[in-house]
C-alpha positions as CSV (number, residue, x, y, z in Angstrom):
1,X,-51.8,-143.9,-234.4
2,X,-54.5,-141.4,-235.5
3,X,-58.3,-142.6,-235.0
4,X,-60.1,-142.9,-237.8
5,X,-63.9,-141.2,-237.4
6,X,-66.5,-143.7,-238.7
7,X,-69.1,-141.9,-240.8
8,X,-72.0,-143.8,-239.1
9,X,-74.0,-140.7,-237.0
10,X,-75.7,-137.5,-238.4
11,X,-73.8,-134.6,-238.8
12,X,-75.1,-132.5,-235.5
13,X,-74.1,-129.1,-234.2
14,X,-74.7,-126.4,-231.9
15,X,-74.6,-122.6,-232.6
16,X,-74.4,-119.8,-230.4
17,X,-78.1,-119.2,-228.4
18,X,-78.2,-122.6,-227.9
19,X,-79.2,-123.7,-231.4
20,X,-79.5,-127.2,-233.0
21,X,-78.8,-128.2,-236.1
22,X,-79.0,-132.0,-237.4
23,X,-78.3,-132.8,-241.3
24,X,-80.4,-136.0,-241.2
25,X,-79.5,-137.1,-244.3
26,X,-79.9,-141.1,-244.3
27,X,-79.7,-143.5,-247.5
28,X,-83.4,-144.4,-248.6
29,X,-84.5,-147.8,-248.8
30,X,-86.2,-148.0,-252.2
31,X,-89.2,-150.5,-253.3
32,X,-90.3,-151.0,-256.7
33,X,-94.2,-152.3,-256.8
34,X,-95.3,-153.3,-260.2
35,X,-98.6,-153.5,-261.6
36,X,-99.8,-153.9,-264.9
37,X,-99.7,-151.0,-265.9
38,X,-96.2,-149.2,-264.4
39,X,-93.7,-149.7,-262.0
40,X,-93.9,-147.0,-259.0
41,X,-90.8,-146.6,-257.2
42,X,-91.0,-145.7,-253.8
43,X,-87.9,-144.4,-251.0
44,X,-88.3,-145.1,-247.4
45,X,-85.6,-142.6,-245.9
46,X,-85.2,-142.8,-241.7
47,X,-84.5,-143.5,-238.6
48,X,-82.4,-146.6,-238.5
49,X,-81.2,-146.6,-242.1
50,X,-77.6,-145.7,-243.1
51,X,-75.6,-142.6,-243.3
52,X,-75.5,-141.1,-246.6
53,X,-71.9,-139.7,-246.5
54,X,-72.2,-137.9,-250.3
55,X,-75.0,-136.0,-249.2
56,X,-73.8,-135.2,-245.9
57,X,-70.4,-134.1,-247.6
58,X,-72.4,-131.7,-250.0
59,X,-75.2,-130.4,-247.5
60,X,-72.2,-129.4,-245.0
61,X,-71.2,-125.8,-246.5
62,X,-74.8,-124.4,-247.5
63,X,-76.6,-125.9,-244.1
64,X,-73.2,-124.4,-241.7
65,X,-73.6,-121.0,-243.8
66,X,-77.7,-121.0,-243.4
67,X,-77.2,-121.9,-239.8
68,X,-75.3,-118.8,-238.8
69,X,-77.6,-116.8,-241.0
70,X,-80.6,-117.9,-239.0
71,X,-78.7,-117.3,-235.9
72,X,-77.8,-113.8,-236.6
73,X,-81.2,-113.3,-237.3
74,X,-83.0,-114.4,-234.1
75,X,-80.2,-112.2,-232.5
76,X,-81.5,-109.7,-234.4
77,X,-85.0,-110.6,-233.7
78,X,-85.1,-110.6,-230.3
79,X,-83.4,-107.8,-229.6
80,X,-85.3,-105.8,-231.9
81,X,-88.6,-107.4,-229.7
82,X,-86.8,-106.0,-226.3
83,X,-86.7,-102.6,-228.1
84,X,-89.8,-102.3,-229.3
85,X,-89.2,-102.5,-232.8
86,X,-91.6,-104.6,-234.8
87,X,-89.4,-106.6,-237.0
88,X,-90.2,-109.4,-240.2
89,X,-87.8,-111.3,-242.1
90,X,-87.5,-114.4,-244.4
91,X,-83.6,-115.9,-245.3
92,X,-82.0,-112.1,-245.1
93,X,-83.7,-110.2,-245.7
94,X,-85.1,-107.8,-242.3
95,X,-87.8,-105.5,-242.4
96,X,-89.2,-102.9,-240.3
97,X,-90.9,-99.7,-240.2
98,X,-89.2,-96.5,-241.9
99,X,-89.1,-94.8,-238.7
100,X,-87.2,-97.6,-237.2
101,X,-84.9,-98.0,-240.0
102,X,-82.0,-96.9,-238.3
103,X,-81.8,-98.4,-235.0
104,X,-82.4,-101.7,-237.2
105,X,-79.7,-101.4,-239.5
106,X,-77.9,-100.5,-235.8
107,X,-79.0,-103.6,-234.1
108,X,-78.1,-105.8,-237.4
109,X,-74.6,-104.8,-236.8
110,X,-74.0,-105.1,-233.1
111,X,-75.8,-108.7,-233.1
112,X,-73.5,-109.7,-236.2
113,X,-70.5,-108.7,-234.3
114,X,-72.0,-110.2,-230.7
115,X,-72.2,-113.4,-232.7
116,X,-69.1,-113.5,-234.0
117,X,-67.2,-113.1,-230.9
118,X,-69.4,-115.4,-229.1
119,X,-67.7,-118.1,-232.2
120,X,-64.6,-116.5,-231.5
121,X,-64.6,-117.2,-227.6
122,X,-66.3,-120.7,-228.3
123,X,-63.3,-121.8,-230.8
124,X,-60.8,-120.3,-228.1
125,X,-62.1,-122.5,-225.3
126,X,-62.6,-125.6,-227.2
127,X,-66.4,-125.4,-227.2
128,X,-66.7,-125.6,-231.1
């Protein structure tokens, strides 16, 4: 008979370099205080309160897309770093000097490919 997975942990995963990524998305307990004057509603999301399976659902796709992203781009950074290049990015977009252009854009496409076979091998031995 198949298991059923219960939805009761964060969403956690490992990428590539040795990675972590945790979707800590939790329900919030909420508390209303009233005064005289208005009602303040306040959330209390953490440790110890339940999973919030919507938002991990709906987080999944963007944060596993980011994820690789950001892996591909401290490839990128450190080997730009054992080349001498000086290198600055922010999401992805990568930036250098003109005169290192080149060798970047280079580096940008062997570290894309490295990390996709590094997947690749990972799926085939049952890592992932």
């Amino acid at each position: 008979m198949p298991t059923r997975y219960s939805c009761l942990q964060l969403l956690m995963m490992l990428f590539s370099p040795g990675l972590p990524c945790v979707q800590p998305y939790t329900r919030a307990k909420r508390h209303t205080t009233r005064t005289a004057v208005q009602s303040i509603n306040m959330s209390y999301p953490g440790p110890g309160m339940p999973v919030s399976k919507r938002k991990q659902k709906s987080a999944f796709p963007p944060n596993f897309v980011h994820s690789q992203d950001s892996t591909h781009m401290l490839m990128t950074a450190i080997e730009c770093y054992h080349e001498g290049i000086p290198f600055a990015a922010v999401h992805d977009s990568f930036w250098t000097l003109p005169c290192h252009v080149h060798r970047m854009n280079e580096i940008l496409r062997q570290q894309f490919c490295t990390h996709v076979l590094i997947r690749c091998v990972e799926a085939a031995e049952g890592i992932v």
